[in-house]
C-alpha positions in Angstrom: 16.8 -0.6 12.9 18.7 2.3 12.2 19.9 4.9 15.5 17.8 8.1 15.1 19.9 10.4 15.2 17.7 13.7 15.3 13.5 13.5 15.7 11.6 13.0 12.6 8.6 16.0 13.3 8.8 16.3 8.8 7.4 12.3 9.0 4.8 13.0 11.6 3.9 16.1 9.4 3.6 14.2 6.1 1.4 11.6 7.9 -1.6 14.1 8.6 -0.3 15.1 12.2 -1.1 18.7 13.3 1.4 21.2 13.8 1.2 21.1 17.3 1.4 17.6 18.0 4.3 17.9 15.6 5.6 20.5 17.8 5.1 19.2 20.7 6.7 15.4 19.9 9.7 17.3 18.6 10.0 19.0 21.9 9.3 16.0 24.0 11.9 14.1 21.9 15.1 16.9 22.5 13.6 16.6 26.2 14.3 12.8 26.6 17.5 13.1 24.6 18.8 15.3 26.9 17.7 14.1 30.4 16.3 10.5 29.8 12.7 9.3 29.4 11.7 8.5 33.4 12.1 12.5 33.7 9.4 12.8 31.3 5.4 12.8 32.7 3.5 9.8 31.9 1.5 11.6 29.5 4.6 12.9 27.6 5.7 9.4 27.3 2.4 8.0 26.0 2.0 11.0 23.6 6.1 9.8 22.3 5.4 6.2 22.0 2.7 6.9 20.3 4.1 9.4 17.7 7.2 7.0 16.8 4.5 3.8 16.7 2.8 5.6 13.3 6.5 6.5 12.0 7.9 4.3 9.1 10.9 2.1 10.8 14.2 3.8 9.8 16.3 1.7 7.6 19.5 2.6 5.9 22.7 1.3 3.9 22.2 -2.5 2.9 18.7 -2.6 4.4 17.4 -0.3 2.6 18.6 -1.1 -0.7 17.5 -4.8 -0.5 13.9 -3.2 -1.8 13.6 -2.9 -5.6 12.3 0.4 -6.6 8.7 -1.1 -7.1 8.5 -2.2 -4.1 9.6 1.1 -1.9 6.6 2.4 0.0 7.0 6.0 -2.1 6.9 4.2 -5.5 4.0 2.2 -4.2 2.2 5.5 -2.9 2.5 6.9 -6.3 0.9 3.4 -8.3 -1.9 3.3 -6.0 -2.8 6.9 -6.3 -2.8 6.4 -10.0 -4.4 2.7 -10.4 -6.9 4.8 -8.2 -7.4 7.2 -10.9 -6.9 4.9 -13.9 -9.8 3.1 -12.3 -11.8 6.0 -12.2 -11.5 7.5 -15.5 -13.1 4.0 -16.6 -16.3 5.0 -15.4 -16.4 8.5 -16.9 -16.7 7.7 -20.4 -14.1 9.7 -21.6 -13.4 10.3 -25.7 -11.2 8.2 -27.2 -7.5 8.8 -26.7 -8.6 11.3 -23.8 -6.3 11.1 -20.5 -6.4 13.2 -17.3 -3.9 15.7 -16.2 -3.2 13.8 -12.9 -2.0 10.4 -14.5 0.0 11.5 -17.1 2.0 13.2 -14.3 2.1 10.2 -11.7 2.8 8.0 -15.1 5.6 10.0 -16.0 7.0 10.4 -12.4 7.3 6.5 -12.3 8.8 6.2 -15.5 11.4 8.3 -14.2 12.0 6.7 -11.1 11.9 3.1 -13.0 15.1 4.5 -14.8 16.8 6.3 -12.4 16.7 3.9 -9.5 17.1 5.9 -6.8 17.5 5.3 -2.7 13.7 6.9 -2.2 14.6 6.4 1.6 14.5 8.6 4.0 16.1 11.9 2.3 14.9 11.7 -1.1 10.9 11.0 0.1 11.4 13.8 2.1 12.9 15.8 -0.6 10.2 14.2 -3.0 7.5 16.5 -1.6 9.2 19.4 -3.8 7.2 17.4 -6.5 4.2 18.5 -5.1 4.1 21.9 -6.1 5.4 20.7 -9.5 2.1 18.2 -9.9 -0.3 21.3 -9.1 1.2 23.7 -11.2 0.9 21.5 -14.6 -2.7 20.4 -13.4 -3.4 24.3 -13.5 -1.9 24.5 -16.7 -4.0 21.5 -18.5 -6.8 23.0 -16.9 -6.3 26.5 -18.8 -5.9 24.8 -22.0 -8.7 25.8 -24.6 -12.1 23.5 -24.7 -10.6 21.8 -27.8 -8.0 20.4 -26.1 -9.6 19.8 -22.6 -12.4 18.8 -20.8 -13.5 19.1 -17.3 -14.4 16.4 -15.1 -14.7 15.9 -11.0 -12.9 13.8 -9.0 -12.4 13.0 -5.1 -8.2 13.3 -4.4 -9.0 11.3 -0.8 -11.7 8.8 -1.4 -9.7 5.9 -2.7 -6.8 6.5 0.5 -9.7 6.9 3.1 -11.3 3.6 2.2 -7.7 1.8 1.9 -7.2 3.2 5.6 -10.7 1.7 6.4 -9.1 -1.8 5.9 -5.9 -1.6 6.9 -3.2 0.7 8.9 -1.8 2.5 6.2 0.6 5.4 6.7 0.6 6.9 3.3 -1.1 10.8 3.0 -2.7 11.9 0.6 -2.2 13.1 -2.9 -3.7 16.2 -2.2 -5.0 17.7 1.3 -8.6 18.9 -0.5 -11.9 17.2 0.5 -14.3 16.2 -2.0 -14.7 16.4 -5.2 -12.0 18.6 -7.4 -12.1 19.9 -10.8 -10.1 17.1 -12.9 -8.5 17.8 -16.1 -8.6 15.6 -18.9 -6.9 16.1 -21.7 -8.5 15.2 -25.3 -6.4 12.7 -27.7 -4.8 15.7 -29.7 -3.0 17.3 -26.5 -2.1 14.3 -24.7 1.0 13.8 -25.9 2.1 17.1 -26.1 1.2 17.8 -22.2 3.1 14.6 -21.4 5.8 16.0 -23.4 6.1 19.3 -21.6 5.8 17.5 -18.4 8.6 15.3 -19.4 11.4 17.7 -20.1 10.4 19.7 -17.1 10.5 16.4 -14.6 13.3 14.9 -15.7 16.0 17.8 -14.6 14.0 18.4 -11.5 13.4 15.3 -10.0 17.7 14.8 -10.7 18.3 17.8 -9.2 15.7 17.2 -6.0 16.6 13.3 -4.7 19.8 13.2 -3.0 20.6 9.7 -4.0 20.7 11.0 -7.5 23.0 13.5 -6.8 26.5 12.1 -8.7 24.5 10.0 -10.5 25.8 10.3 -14.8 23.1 8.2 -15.8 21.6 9.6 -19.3 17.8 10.3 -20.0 15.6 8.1 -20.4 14.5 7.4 -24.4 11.3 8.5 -25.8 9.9 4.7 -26.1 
């Protein structure tokens, strides 16, 4: 296990905490760095143990790179999030060809990271939730496509996640922090492959330029198979 060298509050954050827990751990945790846990109250101490039990163990160097990149928890968070979806579409009876919005952009983010190879330890999953922003900006652009290129449909963002944490002590969050059912976007066979397209050349230079394990890296672009 690797020495922590500052608190992790951005963890506790991405796991669902609130900001004042968050706040408050972070404080609690420059407080015992400074004058040592046994001047902490016994509540404060409970309250710490508690917030670093639900954080991921800290691996680094050699330990972390003994994963391949399917098996690293982000990768994983990603593929479940989009088997979820996958399995979904199936009941919706979609046209032929058709695809939604939200897969083609997981699909294409695990392409990348199939390519690339990168750490996705600590830095570049915290780094990673640049992507974010990226995912809900070309949603809102398949959704503003015209109705012969796009249908409509509904789907819950949570539902799969809250039943996986029903069975076991998962730490992932979710996809996207909105209850119930969304509007979904589903692209019709004609514009498929010109949204994946668009989403491809805008990915690729951004998710290179966001991970810091990619930083130096001179690898080329992945082809168009």
């Amino acid at each position: 296990m690797a020495k922590e060298l500052t608190h992790r509050a951005d963890e506790l954050a991405a796991l669902g905490w609130s900001a004042e827990d968050v706040n408050r751990y972070a404080e609690l945790w420059d407080y015992r760095q400074r004058w040592g846990a046994m001047n902490l109250e016994r509540e404060d101490r409970l309250f710490l143990r508690k917030a670093e039990a639900a954080l991921p163990e800290l691996v680094t160097g050699k330990a972390a790179a003994k994963k391949s990149t399917k098996d690293k928890s982000y990768y994983r968070w990603l593929a479940f999030h989009l088997d979820a979806m996958t399995a979904s579409e199936a009941q919706m009876s979609l046209p032929e060809g058709a695809r939604g919005a939200w897969p083609i952009l997981l699909e294409e983010e695990l392409r990348l990271l199939d390519h690339y190879q990168p750490v996705l330890g600590l830095p570049d999953t915290l780094k990673a939730k640049a992507f974010d922003a990226f995912r809900e900006l070309m949603a809102e652009q398949a959704a503003a496509l015209p109705v012969e290129s796009m249908q409509m449909g509904r789907y819950d963002f949570q539902n799969a996640l809250l039943e996986l944490k029903e069975k076991e002590n998962s730490k992932w969050r979710h996809l996207r922090e909105r209850s119930g059912e969304q509007p979904y976007p589903i692209l019709l066979q004609g514009s498929v492959d010109n949204f994946r397209a668009d989403v491809r050349s805008q990915f690729t230079p951004l998710l290179r330029e966001t991970l810091p394990s990619l930083k130096d890296s001179d690898k080329p672009e992945p082809s168009e198979d």
